[in-house]
PyMOL Python script that loads the backbone (N, CA, C, O; Angstrom):
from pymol import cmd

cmd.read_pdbstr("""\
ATOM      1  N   UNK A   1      88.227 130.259  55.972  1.00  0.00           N
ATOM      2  CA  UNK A   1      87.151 129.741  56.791  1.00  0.00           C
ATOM      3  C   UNK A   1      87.746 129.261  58.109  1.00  0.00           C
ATOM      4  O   UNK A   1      88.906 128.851  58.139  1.00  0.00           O
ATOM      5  N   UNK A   2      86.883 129.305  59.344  1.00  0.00           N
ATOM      6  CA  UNK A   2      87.794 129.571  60.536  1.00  0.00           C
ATOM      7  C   UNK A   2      86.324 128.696  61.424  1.00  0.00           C
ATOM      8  O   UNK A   2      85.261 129.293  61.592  1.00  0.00           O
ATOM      9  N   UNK A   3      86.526 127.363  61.862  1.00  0.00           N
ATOM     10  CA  UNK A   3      86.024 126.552  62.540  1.00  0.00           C
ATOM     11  C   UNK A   3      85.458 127.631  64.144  1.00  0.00           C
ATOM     12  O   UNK A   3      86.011 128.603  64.658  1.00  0.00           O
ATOM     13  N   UNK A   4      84.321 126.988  64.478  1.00  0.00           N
ATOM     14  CA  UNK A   4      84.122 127.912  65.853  1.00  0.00           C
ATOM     15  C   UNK A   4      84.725 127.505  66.879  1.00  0.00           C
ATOM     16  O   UNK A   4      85.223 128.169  67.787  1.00  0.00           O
ATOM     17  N   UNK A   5      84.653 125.692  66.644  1.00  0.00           N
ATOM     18  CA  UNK A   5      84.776 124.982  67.285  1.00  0.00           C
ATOM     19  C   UNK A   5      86.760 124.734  67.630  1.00  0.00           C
ATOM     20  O   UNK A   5      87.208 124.227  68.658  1.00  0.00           O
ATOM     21  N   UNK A   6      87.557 125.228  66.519  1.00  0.00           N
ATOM     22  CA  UNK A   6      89.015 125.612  66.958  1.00  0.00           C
ATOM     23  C   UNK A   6      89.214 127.339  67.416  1.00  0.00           C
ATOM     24  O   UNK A   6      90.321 127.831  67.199  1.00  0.00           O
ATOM     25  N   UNK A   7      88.073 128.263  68.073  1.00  0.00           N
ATOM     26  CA  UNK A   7      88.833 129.121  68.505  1.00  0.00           C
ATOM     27  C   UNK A   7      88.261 129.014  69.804  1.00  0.00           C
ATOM     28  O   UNK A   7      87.483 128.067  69.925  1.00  0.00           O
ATOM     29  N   UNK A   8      88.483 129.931  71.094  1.00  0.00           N
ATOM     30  CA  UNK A   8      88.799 129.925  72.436  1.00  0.00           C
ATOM     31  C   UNK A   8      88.001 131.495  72.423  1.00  0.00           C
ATOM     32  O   UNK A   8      88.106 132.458  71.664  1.00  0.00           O
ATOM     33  N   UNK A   9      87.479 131.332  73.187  1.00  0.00           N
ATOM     34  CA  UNK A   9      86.169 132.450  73.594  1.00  0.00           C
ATOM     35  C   UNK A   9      86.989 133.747  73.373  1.00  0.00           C
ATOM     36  O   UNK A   9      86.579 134.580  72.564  1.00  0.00           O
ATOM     37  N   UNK A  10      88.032 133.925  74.005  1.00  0.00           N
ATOM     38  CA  UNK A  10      88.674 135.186  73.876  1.00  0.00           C
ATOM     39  C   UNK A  10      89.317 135.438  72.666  1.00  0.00           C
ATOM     40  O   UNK A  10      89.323 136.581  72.209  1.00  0.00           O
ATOM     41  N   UNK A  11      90.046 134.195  71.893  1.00  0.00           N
ATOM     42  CA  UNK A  11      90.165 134.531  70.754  1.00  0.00           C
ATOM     43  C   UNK A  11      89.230 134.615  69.675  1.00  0.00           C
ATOM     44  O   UNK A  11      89.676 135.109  68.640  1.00  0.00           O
ATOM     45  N   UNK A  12      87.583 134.106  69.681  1.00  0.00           N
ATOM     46  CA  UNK A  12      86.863 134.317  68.652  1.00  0.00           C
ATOM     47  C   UNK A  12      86.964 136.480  69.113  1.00  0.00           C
ATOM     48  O   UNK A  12      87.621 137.285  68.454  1.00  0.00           O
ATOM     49  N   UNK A  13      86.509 136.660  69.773  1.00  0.00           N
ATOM     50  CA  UNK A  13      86.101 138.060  70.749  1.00  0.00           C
ATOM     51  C   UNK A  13      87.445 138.694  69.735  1.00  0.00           C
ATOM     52  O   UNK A  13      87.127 139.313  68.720  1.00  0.00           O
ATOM     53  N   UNK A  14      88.901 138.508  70.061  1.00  0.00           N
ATOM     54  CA  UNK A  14      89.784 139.528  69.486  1.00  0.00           C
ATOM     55  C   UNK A  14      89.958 139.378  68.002  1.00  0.00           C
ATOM     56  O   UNK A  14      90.644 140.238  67.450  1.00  0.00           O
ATOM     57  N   UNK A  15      89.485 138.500  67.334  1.00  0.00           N
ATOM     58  CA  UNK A  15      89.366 138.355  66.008  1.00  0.00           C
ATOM     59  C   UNK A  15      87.700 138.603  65.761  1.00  0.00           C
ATOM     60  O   UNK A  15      87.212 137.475  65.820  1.00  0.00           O
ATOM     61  N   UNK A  16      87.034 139.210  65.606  1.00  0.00           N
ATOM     62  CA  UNK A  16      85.530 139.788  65.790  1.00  0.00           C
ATOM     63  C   UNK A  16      86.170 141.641  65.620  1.00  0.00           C
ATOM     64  O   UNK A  16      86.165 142.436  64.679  1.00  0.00           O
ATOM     65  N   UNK A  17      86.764 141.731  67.364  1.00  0.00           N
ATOM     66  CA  UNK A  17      87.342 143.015  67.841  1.00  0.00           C
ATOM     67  C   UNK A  17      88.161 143.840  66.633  1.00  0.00           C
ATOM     68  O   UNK A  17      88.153 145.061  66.475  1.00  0.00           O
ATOM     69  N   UNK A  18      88.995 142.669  65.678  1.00  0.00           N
ATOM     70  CA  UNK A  18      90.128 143.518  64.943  1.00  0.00           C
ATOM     71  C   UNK A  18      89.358 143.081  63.291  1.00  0.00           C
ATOM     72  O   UNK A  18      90.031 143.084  62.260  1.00  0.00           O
ATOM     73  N   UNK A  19      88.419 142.859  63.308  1.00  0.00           N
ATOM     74  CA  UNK A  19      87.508 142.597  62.027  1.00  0.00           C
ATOM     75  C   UNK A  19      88.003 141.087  61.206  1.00  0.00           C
ATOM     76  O   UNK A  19      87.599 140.709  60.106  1.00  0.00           O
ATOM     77  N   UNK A  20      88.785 140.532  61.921  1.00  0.00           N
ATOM     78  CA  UNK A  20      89.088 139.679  60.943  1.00  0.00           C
ATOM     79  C   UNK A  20      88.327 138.604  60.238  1.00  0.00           C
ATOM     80  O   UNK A  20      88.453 137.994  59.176  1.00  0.00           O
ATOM     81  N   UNK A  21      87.232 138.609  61.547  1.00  0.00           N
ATOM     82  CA  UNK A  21      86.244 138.132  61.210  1.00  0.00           C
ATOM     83  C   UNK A  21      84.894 138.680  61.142  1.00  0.00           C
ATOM     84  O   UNK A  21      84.427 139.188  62.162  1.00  0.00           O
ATOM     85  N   UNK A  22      83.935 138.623  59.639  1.00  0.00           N
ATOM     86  CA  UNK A  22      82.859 139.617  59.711  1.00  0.00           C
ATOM     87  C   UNK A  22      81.903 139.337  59.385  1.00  0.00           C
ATOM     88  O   UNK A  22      80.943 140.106  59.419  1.00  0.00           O
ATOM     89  N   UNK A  23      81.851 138.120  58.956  1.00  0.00           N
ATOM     90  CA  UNK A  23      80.495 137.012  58.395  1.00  0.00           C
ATOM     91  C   UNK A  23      80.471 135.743  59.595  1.00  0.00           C
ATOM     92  O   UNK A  23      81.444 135.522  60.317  1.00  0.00           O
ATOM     93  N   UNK A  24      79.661 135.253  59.637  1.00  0.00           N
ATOM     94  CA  UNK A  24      79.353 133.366  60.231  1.00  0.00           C
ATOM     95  C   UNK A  24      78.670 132.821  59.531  1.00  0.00           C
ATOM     96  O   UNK A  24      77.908 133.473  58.817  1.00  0.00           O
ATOM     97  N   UNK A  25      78.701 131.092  59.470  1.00  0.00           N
ATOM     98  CA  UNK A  25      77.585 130.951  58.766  1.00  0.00           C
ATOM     99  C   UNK A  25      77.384 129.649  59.260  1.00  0.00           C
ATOM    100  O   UNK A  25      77.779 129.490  60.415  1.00  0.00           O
ATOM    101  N   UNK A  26      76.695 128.318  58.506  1.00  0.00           N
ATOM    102  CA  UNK A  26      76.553 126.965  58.950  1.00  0.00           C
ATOM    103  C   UNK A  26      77.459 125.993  58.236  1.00  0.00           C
ATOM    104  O   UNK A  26      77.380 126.145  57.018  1.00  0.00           O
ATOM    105  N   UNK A  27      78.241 125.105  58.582  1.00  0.00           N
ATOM    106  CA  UNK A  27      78.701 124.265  57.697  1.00  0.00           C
ATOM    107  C   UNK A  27      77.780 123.141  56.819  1.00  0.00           C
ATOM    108  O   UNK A  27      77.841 122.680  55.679  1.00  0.00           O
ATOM    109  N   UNK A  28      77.128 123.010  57.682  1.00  0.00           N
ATOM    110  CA  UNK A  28      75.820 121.904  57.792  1.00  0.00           C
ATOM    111  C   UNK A  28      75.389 122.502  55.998  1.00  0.00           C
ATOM    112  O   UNK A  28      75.794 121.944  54.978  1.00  0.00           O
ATOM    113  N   UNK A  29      74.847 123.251  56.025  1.00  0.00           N
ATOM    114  CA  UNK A  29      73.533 124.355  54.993  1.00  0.00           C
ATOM    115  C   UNK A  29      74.333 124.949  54.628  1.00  0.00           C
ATOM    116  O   UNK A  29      73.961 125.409  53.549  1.00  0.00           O
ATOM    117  N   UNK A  30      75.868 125.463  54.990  1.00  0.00           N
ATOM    118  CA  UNK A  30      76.290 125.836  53.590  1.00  0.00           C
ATOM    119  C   UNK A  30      75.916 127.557  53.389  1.00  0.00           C
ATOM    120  O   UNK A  30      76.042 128.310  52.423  1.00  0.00           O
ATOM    121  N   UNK A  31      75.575 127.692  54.317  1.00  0.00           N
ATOM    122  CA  UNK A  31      74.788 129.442  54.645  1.00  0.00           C
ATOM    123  C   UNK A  31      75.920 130.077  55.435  1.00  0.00           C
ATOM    124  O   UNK A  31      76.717 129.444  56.127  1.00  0.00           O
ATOM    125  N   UNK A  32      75.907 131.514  55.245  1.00  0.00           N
ATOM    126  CA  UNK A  32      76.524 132.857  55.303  1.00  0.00           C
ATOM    127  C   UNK A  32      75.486 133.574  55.316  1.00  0.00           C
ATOM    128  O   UNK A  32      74.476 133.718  54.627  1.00  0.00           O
ATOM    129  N   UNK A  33      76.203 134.255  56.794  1.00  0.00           N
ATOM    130  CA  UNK A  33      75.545 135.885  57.316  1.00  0.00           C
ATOM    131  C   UNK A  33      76.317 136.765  57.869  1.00  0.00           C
ATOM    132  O   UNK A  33      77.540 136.636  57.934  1.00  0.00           O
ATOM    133  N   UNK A  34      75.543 137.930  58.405  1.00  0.00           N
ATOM    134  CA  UNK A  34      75.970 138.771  59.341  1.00  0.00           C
ATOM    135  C   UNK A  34      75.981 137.900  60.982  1.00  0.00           C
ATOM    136  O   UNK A  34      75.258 136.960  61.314  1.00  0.00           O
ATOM    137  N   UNK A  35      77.122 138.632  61.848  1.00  0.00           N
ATOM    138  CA  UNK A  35      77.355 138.155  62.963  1.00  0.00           C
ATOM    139  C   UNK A  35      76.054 138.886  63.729  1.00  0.00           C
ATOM    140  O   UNK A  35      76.173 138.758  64.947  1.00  0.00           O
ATOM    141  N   UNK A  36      74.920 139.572  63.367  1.00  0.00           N
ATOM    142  CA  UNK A  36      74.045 139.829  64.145  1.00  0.00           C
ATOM    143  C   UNK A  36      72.837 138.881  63.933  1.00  0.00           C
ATOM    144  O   UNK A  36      72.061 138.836  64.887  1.00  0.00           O
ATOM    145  N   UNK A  37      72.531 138.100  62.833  1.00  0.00           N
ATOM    146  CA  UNK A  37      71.391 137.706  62.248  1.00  0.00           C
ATOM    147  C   UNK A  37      71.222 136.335  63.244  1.00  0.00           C
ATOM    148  O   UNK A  37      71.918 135.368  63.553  1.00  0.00           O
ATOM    149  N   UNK A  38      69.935 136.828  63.537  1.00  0.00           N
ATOM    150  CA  UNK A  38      69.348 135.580  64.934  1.00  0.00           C
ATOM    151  C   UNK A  38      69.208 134.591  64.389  1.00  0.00           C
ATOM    152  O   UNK A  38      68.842 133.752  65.211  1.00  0.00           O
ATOM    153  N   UNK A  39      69.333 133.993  62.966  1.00  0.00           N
ATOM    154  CA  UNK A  39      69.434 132.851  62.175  1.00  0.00           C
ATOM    155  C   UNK A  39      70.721 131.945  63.076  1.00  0.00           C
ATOM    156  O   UNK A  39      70.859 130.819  63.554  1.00  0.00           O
ATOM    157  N   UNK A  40      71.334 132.925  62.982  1.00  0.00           N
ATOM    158  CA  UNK A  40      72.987 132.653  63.118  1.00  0.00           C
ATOM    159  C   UNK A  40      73.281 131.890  64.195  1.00  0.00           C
ATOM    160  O   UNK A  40      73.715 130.745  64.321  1.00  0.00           O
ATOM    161  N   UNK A  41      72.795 133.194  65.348  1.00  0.00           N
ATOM    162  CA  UNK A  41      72.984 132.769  66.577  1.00  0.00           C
ATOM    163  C   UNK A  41      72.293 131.571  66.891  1.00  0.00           C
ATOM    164  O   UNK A  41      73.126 131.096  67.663  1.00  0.00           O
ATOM    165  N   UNK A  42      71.102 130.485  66.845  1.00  0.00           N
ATOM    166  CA  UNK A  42      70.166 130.187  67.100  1.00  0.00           C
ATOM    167  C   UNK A  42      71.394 128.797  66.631  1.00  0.00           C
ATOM    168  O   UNK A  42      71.118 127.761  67.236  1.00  0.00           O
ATOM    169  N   UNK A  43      72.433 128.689  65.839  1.00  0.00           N
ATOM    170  CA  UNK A  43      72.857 127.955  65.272  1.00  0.00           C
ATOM    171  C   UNK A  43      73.928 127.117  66.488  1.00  0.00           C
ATOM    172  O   UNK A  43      74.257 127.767  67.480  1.00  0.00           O
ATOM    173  N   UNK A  44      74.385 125.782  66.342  1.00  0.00           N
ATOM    174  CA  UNK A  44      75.084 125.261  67.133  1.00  0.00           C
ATOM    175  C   UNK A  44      76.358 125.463  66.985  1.00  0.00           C
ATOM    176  O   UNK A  44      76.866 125.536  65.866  1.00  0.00           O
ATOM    177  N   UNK A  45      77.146 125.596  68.269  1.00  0.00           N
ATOM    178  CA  UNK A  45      78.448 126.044  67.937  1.00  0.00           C
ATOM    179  C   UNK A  45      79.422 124.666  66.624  1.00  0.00           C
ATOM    180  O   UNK A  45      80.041 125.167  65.685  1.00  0.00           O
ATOM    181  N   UNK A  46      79.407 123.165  66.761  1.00  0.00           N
ATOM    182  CA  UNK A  46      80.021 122.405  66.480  1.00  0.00           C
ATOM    183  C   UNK A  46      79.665 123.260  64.666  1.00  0.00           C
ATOM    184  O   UNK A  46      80.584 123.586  63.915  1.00  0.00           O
ATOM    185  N   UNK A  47      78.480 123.415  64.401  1.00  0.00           N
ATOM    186  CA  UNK A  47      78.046 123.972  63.502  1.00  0.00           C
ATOM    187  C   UNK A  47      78.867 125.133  62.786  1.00  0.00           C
ATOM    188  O   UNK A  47      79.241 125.017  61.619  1.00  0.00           O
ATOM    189  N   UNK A  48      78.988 125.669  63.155  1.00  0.00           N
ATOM    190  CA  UNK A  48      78.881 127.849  62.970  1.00  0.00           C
ATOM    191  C   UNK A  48      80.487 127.380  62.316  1.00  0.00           C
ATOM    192  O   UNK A  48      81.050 126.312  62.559  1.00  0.00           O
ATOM    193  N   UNK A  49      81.032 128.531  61.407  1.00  0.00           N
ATOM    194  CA  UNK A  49      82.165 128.816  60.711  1.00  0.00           C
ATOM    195  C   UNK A  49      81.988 130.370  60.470  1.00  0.00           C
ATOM    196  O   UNK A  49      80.937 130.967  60.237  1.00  0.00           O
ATOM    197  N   UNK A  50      83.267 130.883  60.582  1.00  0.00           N
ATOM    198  CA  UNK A  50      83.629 132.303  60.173  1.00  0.00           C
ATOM    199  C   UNK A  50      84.421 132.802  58.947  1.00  0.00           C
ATOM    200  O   UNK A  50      85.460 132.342  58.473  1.00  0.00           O
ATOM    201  N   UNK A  51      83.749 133.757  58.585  1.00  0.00           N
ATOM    202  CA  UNK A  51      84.443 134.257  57.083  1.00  0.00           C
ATOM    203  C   UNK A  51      85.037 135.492  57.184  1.00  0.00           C
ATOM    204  O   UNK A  51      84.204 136.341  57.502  1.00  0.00           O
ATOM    205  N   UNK A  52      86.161 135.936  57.038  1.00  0.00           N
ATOM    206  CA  UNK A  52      86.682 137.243  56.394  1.00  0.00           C
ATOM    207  C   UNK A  52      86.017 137.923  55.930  1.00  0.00           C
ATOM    208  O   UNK A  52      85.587 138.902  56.541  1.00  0.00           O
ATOM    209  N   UNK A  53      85.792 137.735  55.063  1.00  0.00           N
ATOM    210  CA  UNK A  53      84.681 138.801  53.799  1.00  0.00           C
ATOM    211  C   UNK A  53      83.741 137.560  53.468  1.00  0.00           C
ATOM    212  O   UNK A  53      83.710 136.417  53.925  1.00  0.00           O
ATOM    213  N   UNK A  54      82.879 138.307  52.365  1.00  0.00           N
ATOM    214  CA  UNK A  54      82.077 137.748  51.759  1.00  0.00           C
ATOM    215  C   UNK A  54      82.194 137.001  50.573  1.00  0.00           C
ATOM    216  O   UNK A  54      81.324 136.273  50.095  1.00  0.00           O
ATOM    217  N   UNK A  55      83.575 137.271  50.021  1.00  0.00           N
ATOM    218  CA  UNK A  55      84.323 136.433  49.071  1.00  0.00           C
ATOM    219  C   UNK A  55      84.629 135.355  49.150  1.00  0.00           C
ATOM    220  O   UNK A  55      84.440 134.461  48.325  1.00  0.00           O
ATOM    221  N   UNK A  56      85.451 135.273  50.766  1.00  0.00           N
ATOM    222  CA  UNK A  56      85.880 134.249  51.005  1.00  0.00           C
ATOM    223  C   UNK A  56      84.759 133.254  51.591  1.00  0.00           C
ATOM    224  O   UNK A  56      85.281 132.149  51.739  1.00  0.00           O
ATOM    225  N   UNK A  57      83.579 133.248  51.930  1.00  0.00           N
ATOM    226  CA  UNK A  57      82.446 132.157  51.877  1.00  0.00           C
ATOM    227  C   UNK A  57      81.779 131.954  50.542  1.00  0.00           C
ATOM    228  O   UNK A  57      81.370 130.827  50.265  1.00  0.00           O
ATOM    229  N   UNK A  58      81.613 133.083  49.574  1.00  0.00           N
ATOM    230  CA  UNK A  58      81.443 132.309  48.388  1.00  0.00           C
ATOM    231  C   UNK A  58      82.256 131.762  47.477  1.00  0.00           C
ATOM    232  O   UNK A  58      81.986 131.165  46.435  1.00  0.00           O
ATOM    233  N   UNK A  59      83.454 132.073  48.063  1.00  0.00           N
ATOM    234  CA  UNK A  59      84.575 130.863  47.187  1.00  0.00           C
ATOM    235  C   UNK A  59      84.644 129.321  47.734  1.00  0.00           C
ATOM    236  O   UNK A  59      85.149 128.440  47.039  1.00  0.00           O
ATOM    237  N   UNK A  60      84.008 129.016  49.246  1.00  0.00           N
ATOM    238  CA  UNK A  60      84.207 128.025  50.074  1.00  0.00           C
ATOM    239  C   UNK A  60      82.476 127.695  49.734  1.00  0.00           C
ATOM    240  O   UNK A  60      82.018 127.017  50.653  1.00  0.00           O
ATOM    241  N   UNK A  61      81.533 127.974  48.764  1.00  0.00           N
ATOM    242  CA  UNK A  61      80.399 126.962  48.312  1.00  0.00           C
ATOM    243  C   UNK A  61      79.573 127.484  49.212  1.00  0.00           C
ATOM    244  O   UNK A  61      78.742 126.579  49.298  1.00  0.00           O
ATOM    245  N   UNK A  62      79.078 128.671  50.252  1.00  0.00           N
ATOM    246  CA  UNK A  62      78.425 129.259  50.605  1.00  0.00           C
ATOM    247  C   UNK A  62      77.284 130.029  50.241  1.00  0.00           C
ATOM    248  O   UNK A  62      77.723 130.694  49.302  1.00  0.00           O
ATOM    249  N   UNK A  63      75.969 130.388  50.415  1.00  0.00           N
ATOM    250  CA  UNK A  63      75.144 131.457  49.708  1.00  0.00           C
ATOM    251  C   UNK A  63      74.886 132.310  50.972  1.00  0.00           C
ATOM    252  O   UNK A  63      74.807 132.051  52.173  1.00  0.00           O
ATOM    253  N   UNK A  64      74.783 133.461  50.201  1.00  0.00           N
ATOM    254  CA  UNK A  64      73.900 134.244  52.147  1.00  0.00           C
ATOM    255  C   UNK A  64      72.426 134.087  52.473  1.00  0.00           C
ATOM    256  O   UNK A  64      71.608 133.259  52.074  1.00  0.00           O
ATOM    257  N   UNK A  65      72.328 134.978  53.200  1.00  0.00           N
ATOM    258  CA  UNK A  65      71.209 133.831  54.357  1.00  0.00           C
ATOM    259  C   UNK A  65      70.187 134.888  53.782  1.00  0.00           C
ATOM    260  O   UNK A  65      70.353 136.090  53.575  1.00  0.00           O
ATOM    261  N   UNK A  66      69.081 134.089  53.584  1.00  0.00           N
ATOM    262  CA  UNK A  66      68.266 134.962  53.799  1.00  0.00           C
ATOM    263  C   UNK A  66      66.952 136.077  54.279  1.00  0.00           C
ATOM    264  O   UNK A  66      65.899 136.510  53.810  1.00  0.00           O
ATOM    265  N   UNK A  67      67.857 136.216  55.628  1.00  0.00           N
ATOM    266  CA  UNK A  67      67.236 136.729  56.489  1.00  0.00           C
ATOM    267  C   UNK A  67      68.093 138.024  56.915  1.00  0.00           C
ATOM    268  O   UNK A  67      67.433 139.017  57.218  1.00  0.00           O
ATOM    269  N   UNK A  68      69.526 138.116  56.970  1.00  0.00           N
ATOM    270  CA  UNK A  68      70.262 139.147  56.743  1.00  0.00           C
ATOM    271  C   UNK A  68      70.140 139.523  55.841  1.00  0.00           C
ATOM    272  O   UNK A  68      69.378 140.486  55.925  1.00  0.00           O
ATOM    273  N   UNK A  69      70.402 139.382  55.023  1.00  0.00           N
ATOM    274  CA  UNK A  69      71.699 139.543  53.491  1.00  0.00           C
ATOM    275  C   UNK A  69      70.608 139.382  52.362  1.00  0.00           C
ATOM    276  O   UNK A  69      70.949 138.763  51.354  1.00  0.00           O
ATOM    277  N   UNK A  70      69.290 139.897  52.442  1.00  0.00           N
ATOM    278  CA  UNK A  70      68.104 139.756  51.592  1.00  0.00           C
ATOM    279  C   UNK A  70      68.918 139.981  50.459  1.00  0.00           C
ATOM    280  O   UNK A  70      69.372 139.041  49.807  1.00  0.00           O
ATOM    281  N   UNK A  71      69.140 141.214  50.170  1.00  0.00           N
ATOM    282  CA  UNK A  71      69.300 141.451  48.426  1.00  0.00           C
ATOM    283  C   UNK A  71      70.521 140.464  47.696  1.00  0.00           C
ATOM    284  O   UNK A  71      70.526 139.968  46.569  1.00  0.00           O
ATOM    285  N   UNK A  72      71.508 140.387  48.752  1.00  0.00           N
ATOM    286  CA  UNK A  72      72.118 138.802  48.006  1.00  0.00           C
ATOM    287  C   UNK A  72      71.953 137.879  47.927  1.00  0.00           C
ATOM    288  O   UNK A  72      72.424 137.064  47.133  1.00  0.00           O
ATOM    289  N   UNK A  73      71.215 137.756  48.755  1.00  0.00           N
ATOM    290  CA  UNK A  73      70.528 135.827  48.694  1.00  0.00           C
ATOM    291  C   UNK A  73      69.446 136.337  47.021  1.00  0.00           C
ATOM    292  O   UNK A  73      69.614 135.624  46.032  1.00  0.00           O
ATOM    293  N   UNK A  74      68.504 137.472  46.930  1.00  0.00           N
ATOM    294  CA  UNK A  74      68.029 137.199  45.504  1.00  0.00           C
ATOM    295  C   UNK A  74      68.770 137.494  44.445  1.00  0.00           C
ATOM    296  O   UNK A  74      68.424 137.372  43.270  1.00  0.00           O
ATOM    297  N   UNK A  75      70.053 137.982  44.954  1.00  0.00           N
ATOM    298  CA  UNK A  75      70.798 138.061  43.763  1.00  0.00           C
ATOM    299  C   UNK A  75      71.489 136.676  42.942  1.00  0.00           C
ATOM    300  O   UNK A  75      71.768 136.296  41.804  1.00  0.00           O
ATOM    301  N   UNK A  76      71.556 136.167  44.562  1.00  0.00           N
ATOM    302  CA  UNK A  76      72.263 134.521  44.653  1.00  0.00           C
ATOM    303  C   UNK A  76      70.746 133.377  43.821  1.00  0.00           C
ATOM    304  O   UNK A  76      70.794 132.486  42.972  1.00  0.00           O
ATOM    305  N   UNK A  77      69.875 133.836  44.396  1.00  0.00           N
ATOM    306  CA  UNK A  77      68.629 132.966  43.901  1.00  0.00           C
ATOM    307  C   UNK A  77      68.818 133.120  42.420  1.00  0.00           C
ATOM    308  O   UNK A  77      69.249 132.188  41.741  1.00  0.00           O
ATOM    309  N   UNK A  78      68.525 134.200  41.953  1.00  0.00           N
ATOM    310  CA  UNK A  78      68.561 134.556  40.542  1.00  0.00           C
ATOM    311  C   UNK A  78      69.661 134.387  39.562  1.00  0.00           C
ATOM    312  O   UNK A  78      69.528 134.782  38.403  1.00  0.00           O
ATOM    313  N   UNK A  79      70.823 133.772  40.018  1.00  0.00           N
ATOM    314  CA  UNK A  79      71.833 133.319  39.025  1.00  0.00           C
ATOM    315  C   UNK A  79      72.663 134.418  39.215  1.00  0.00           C
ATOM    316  O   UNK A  79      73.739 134.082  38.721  1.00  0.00           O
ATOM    317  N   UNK A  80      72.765 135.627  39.692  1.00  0.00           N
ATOM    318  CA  UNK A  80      73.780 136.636  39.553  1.00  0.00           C
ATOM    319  C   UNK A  80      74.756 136.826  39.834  1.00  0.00           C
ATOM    320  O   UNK A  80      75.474 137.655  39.275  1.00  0.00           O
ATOM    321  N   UNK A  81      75.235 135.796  41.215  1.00  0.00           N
ATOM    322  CA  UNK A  81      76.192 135.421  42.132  1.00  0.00           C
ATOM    323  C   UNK A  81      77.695 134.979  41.253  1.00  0.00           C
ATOM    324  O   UNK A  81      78.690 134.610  41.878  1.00  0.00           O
TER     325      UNK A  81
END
""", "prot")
cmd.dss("prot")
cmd.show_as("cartoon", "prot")
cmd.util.cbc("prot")
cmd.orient("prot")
């Protein structure tokens, strides 16, 4: 998990660029998404955190959002997670 608020505009951009980062989500709520989902963006930077994969936010107490990530958030709703 990778604070927004410790990277530097160009380094969020070259870690985005080389995939290292491929999810965001809220610390606040505890939510995970896609880096396109206007949930996301709409979110405050002090806020926002970045994930590797999708593993690594549901090992860090995360669910996905659901507004991207529909079929996992009901997979997540439904106990399947």
């Amino acid at each position: 998990m990778i604070l927004h608020s410790e990277l530097s505009k160009n380094a969020l951009y070259q870690e985005i660029k080389t995939q290292k980062i491929i999810f965001g989500g809220n610390k606040n709520l505890k939510i995970y998404g896609t880096l396109h989902c206007k949930s996301g963006k709409r979110m405050k930077r002090e806020n926002r955190v970045f994930f590797a994969s999708e593993k690594d936010a549901l090992q860090n107490g995360y669910r996905p959002c659901g507004h991207c990530m529909r079929d996992a958030y009901k997979k997540w709703k439904n106990g399947l997670v």
